[in-house]
N, C-alpha and C positions, 0 to 999 in steps of 0.2 A: 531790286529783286533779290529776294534770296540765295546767297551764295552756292547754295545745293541746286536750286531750279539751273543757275546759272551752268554749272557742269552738264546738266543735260540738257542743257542748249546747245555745248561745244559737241557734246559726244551728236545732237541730231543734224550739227553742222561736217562730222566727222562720216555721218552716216551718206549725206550729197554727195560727199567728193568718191566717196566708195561706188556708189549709183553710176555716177557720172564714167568713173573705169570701168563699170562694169558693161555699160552701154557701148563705149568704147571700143571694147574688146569683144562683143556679143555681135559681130559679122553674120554669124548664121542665123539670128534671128530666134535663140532657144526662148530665150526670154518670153515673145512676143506666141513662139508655138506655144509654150507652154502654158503662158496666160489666156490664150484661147478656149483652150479646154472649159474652164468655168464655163464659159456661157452653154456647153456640153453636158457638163452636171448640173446647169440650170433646169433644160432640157427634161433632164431625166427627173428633175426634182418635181416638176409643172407635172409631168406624168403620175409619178406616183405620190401625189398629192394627200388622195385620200385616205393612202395607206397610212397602221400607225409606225410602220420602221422608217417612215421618211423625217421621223424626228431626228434620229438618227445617222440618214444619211446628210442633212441638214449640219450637224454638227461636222460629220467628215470633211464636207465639200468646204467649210468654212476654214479649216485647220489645213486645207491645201491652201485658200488663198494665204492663211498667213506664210508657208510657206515659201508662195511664191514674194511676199514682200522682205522674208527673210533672209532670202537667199542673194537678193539683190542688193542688200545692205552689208552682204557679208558677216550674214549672224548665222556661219553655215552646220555649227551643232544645231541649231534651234529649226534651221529648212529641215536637217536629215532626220530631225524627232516629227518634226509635223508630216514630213512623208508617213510615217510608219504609222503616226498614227491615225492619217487618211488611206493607210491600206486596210489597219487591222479593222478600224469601225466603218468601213465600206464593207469591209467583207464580211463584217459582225453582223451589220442589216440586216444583209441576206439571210445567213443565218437563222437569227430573231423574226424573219419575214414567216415562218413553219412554224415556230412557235410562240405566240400570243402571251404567252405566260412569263417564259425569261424575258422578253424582249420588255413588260411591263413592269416588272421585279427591275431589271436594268435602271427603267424609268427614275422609282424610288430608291434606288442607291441601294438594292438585296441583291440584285446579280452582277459579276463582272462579266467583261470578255477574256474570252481565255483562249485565244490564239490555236493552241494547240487542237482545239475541238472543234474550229473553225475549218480548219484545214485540214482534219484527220482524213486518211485516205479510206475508210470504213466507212463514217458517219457525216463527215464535215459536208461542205458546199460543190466540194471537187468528187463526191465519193459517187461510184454507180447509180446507187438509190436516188440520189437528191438529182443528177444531173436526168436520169430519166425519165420521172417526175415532172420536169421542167421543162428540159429542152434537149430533148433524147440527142435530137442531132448534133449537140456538141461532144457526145459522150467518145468519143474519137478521139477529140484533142484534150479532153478535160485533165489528165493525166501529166501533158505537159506545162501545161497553164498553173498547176498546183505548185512542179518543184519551180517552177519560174516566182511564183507568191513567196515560197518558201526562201528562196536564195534572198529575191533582194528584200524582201524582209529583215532577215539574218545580215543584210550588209546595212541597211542603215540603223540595224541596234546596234552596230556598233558605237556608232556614234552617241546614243542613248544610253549606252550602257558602260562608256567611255573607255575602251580599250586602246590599247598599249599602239595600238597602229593608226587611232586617231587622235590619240593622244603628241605624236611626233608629227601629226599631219597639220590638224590644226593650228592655225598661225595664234599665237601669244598674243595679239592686240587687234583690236578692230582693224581690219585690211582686206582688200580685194586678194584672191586667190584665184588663179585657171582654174588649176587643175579641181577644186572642188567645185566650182562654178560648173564646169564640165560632169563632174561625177554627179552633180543633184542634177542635171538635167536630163544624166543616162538613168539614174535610177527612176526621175520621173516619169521619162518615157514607158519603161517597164512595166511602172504602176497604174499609169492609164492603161495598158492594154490590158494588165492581169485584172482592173476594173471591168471593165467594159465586158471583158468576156463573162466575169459573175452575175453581172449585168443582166446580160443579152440570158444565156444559159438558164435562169431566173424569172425573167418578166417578158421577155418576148416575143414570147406565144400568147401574152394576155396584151398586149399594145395595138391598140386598133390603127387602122391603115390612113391615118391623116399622122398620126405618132411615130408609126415606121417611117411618112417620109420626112419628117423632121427628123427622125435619128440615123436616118441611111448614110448620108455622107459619113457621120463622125462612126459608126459602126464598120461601114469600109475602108475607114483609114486605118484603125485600129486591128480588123481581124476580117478585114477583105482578102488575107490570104487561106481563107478557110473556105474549102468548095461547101461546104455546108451555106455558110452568111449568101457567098454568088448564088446558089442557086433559091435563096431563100426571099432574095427581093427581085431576082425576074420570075418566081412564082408571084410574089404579090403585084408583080407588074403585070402580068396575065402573058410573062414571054415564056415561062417554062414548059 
């Protein structure tokens, strides 16, 4: 065999033994929360099927799972980039979901995503207009759900955009790490729920009631602490 294959034999014999502590040390089970979720953006994918932004979210939910294999190998720049960039094009969707035109320019490589437009507190997906439109009843919380997009956005560019704080954090050689093992799992969590609620706020009101009760559990896990969601599925229960 080729002396070059042969090295990344050792590095994906390098990558086991990393697995293996990371399991180890993974008592709580984040690993296993975390990887659950996919079959939640399955869920949601089977839903919006025929839509055309489910290309789109197709790509996001894909760049979570590498994530999630990323992070387990301890290739935790490459998890904190895949986070981000299953925030920004989950929330791009949505987005793109109102306009048919960027969302196809996208397609052929004429449009980007630009974060900032995404999230603008005037126009974006968090803004009055859009959340009203959709799904009025979140427009209450919509406000905090935005700077929560915003912050841990901003915490895993770090890591993308290699700053001076993960630059000393990041360990020098393929290795298991807690503390970021930890950190990609706090920001994951985040990011599911700052999902879900673009989500919900978004396509909700269009999901018919064999769809709601597929999506109730993982919608009550996520933003069961919102009297809006409570009172929203024992109306569709017929208990409101």
């Amino acid at each position: 065999m080729d002396s070059t294959f042969e090295y990344y034999l050792s590095v994906n014999r390098n990558f086991n033994e990393i697995i293996n502590k990371t399991s180890d040390f993974d008592t709580k089970s984040l690993q296993a929360h975390s990887h659950a979720f996919l079959e939640d953006l399955d869920k949601w994918m089977n839903l919006l099927e025929t839509r055309s932004e489910n290309k789109m979210f197709k790509v996001a939910f894909l760049e979570y799972h590498h994530g999630l294999i990323a992070v387990a190998q301890g290739q935790y720049r490459q998890a904190f980039n895949s986070l981000r960039f299953f925030l920004e094009h989950c929330l791009a969707g949505v987005y793109f979901s109102v306009n048919e035109l960027k969302l196809k320019l996208w397609m052929i490589g004429k449009e980007d995503v630009f974060w900032n437009k995404v999230i603008d507190k005037e126009s974006g997906i968090f803004s009055n207009d859009f959340i009203t439109c959709f799904g009025e009843g979140f427009l209450e919380a919509s406000d905090g759900y935005r700077i929560l997009a915003q912050e841990v956005y901003r915490e895993c560019s770090e890591f993308t955009h290699g700053n001076y704080r993960t630059q000393i954090y990041l360990p020098s050689s393929l290795e298991f790490n807690e503390e970021l093992f930890l950190e990609w799992h706090d920001k994951a969590e985040s990011i599911r729920v700052v999902i879900t609620f673009c989500l919900c706020a978004r396509y909700l009101n269009e999901v018919s009631s064999i769809g709601l009760y597929k999506l109730e559990a993982m919608i009550s896990q996520y933003l069961g602490n919102l009297k809006y969601i409570q009172n929203y599925f024992l109306s569709d229960r017929g208990e409101g």
